[in-house]
C-alpha positions as CSV (number, residue, x, y, z in Angstrom):
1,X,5.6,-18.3,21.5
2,X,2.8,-15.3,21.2
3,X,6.1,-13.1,20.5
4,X,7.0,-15.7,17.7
5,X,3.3,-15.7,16.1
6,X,3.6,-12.0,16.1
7,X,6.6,-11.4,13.9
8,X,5.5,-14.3,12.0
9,X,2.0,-12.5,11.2
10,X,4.1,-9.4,10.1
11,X,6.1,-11.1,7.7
12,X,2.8,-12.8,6.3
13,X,1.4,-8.9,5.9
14,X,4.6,-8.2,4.4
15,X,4.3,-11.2,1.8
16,X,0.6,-10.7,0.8
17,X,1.4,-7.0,0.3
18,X,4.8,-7.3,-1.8
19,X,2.9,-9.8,-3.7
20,X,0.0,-7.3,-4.7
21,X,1.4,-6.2,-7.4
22,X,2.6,-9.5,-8.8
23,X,-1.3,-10.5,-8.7
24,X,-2.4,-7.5,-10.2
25,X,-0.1,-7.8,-13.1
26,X,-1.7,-11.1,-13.5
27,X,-4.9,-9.9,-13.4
28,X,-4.4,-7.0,-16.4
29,X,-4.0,-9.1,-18.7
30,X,-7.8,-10.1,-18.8
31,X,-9.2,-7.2,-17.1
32,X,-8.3,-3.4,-17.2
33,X,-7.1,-1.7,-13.8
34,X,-10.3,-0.4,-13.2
35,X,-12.0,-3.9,-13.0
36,X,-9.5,-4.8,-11.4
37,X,-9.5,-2.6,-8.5
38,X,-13.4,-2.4,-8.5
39,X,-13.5,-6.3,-8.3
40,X,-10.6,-6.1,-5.4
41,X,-12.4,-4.2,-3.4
42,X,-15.9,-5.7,-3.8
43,X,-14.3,-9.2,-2.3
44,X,-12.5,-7.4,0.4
45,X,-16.0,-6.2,1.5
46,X,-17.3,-9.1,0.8
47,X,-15.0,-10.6,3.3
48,X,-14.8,-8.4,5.9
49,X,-18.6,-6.8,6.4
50,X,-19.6,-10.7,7.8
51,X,-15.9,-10.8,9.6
52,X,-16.6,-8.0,11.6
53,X,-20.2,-9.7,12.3
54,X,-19.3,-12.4,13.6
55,X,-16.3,-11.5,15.3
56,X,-19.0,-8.5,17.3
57,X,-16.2,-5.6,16.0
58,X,-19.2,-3.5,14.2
59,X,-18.9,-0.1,15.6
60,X,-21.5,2.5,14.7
61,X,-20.4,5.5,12.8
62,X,-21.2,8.5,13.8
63,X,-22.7,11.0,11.7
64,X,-20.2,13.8,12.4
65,X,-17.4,11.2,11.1
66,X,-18.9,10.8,7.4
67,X,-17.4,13.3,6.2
68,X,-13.8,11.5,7.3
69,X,-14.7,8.2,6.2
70,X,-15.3,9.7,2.6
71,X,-13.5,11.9,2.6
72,X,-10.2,9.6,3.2
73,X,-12.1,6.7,1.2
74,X,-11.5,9.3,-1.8
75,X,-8.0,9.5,-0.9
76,X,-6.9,5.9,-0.2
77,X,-8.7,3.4,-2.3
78,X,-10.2,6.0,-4.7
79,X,-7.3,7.8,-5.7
80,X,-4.9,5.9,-4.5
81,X,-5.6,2.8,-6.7
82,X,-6.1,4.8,-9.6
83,X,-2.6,6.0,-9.2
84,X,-1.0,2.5,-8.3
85,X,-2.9,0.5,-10.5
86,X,-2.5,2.4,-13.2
87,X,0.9,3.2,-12.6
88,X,2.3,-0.5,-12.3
89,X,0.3,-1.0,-15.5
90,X,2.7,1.4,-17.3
91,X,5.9,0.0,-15.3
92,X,7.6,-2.7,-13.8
93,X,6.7,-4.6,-10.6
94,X,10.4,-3.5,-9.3
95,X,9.9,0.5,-9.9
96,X,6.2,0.9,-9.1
97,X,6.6,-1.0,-5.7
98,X,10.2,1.3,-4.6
99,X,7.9,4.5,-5.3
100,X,5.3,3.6,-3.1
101,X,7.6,2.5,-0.6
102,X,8.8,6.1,-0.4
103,X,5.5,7.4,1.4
104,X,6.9,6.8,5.1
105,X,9.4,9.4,3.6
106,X,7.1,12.6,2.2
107,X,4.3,11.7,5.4
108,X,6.4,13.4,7.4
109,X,5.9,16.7,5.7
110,X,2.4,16.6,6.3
111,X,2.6,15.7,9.8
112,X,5.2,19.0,10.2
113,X,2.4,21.4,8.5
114,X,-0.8,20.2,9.7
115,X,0.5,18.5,13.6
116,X,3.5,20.4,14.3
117,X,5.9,17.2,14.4
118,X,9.4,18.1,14.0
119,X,12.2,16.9,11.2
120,X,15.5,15.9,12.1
121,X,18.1,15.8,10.5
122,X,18.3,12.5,10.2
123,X,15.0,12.6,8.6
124,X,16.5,15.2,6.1
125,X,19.4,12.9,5.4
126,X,16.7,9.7,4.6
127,X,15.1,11.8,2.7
128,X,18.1,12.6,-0.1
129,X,18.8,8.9,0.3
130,X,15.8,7.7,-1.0
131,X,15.6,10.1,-3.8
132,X,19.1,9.4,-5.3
133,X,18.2,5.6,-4.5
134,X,14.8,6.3,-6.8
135,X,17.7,7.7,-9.7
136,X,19.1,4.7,-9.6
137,X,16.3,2.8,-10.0
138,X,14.0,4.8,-13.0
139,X,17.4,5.1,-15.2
140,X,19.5,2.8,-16.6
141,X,23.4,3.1,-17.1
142,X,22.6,5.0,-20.3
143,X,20.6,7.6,-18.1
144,X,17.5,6.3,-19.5
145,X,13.6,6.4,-17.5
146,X,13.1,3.1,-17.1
147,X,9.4,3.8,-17.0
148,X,6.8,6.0,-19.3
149,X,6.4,9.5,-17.9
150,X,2.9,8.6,-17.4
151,X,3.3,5.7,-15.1
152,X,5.8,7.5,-12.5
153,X,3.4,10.6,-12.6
154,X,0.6,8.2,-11.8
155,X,2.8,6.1,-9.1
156,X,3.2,9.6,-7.7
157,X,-0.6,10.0,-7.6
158,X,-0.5,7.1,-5.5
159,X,2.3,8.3,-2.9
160,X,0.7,12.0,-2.8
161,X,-2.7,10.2,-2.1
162,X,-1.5,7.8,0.7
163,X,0.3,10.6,2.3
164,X,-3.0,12.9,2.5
165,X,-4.5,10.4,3.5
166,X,-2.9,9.9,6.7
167,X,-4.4,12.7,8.0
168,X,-7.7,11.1,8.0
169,X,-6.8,8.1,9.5
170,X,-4.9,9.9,12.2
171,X,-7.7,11.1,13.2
172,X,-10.0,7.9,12.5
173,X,-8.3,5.5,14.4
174,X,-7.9,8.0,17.5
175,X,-12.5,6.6,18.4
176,X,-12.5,3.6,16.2
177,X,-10.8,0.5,15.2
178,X,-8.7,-0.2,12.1
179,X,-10.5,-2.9,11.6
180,X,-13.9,-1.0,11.1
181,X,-12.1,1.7,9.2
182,X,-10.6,-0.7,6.7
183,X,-13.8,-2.5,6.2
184,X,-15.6,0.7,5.6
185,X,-13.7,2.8,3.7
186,X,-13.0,-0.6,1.3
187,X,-16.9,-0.6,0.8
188,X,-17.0,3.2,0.3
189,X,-14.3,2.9,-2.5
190,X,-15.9,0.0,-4.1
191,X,-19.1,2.5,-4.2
192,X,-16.4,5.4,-5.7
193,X,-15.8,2.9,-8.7
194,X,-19.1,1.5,-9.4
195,X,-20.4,4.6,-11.8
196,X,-16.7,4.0,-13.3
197,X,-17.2,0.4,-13.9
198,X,-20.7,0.2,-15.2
199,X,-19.9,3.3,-17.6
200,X,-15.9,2.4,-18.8
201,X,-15.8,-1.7,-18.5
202,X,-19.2,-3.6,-17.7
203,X,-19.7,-4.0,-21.2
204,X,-16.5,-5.4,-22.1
205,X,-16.1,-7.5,-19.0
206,X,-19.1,-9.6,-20.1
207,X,-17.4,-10.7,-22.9
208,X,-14.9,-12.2,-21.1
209,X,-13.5,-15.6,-19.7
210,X,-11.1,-14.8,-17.5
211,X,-8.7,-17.7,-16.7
212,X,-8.2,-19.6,-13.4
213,X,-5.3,-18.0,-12.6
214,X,-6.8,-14.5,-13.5
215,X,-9.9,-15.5,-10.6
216,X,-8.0,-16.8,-8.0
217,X,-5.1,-13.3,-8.6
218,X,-8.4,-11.4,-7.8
219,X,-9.5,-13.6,-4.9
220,X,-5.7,-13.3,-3.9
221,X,-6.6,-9.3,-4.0
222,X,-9.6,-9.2,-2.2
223,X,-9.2,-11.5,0.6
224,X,-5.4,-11.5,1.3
225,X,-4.0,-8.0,0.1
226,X,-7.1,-6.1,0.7
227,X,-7.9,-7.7,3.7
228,X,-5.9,-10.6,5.6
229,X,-2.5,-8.0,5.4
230,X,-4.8,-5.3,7.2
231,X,-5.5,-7.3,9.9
232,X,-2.2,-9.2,10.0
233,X,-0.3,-5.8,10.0
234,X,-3.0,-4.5,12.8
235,X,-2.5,-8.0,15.3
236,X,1.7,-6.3,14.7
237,X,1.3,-3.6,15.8
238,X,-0.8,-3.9,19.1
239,X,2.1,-5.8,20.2
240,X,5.1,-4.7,18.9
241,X,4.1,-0.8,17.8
242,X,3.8,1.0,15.4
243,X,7.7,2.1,14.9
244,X,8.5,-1.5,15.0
245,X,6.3,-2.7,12.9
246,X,6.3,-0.5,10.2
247,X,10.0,-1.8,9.7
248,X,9.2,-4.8,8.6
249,X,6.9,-2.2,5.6
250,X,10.9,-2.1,4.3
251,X,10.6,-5.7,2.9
252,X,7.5,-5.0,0.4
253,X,9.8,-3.5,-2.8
254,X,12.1,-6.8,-2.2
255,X,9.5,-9.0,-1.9
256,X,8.0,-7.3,-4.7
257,X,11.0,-7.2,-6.8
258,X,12.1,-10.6,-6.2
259,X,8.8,-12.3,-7.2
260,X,8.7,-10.2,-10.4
261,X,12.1,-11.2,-11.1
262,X,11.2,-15.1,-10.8
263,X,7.8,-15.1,-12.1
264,X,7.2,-12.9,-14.5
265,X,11.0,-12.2,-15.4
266,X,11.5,-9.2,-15.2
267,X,15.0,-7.8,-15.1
268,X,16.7,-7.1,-11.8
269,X,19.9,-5.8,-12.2
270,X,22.7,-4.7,-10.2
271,X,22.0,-0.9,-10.3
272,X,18.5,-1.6,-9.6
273,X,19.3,-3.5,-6.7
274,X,21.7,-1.2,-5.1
275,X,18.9,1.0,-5.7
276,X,16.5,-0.5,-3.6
277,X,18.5,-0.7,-0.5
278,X,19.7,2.8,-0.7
279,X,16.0,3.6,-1.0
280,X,15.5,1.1,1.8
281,X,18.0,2.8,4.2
282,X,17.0,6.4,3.1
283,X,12.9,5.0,4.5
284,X,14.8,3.7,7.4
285,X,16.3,6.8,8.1
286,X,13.5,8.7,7.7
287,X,11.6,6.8,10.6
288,X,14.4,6.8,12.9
289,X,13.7,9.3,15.5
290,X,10.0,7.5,16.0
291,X,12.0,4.3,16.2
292,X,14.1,5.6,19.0
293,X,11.5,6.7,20.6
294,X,9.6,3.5,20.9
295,X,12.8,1.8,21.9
296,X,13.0,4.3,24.6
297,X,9.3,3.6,25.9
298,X,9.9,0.0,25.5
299,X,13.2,-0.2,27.8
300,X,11.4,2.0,30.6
């Protein structure tokens, strides 16, 4: 039953995370992306500075580790958001969410340059996958961008950032918990964007009502993007792995694309389809020797 519970809570991650940027759509139009992140990340800290209270998970930082808490806070949400937010803002749900599913793919560099891990060829391989699977996805049939300039360049932002940042969190997670990381490094980017609010949007967001819809996207954000997903994903992988669970990080750009195509109709056609799964299997492919790996461990 436990085992059941625990594939269960990976699909839920999987859900609240494809469904991110269906909310945040939502969300722009009332608010820019900059409230909107600022506002995400202020309930997600909200929520999880008493969570970690009460559940007695507060670690104490040490001082020597500042420097990597803000350091990858600037990364992933700082610049990260900036680059996602307002990236989908310029794009489709469908585009922005198969580019940010491409960061298992370029991590890999980083972890050949700065911790000596190997690429296979396999890895290779996944790699020239996913990019022609990104052709088919950001032209159409008349070999036209499906998205501004702008809001690719800015979705790259977003992949270049999450990538860099895994070298903080590498080595974060090796003294504390993700649990403590995500809480604080949420509250640290919330602290990033606060000059940026008050000077860019305070004004402007006085003046207006948001709807219900708008309030409860942005609750959506905080509490079960921001925050439930993170610890969802986390309960996954302390009992399946990491390998294994980031697997089920494949379903995000479907969910994604699927929700977009029956709520706010967007257009899913066939080419973009077969894009995403050749994408899909490229960021499979890319992960497969840690896959095997695992499955190795696992069997002995």
């Amino acid at each position: 039953m436990q085992k059941a519970y625990v594939h269960i809570a990976a699909i839920f991650s999987m859900i609240f995370w494809g469904f991110s940027f269906i909310l945040s759509k939502t969300v722009f139009e009332y608010y820019t992306p900059l409230t909107t992140i600022f506002f995400r990340l202020v309930i997600s800290s909200l929520f999880l500075l008493p969570l970690i209270k009460l559940t007695g998970q507060v670690e104490k930082i040490e001082r020597n580790d500042l420097g990597l808490f803000i350091g990858g806070a600037f990364f992933n949400p700082f610049l990260y958001f900036i680059g996602e937010n307002y990236g989908l803002n310029l794009a489709s749900v469908s585009v922005a969410a198969i580019i940010i599913a491409t960061i298992p793919v370029f991590t890999p560099f980083v972890a050949i340059k700065l911790f000596g891990e190997k690429l296979s060829v396999v890895n290779i391989f996944g790699l020239i996958i996913s990019f022609a699977g990104l052709i088919l996805i950001l032209f159409n049939r008349h070999f036209e961008l499906e998205a501004s300039p702008a809001g690719l360049a800015l979705l790259f932002l977003a992949v270049f950032s999450a990538v860099i940042y895994t070298v903080y969190i590498k080595k974060l997670t090796v003294k504390y918990k993700p649990i403590t990381i995500i809480t604080w490094q949420n509250l640290a980017g919330a602290i990033f964007f606060l000059p940026l609010f008050l000077v860019f949007d305070f004004k402007s967001v006085m003046q207006i009502e948001p709807s219900v819809i708008t309030i409860l996207s942005l609750v959506g954000l905080g509490i079960l993007c921001s925050s439930a997903a993170y610890i969802l994903f986390i309960y996954a992988i302390k009992h399946l792995g990491i390998s294994k669970s980031n697997l089920y990080t494949n379903l995000i750009p479907v969910i994604a694309s699927l929700a977009a195509f029956l709520i706010l109709k967007e257009d899913f056609t066939p080419l973009k389809a077969t894009g995403i799964v050749v994408v899909i299997i490229g960021v499979m492919l890319s992960q497969y020797d840690k896959t095997r790996k695992y499955m190795k461990r696992k069997k002995l």
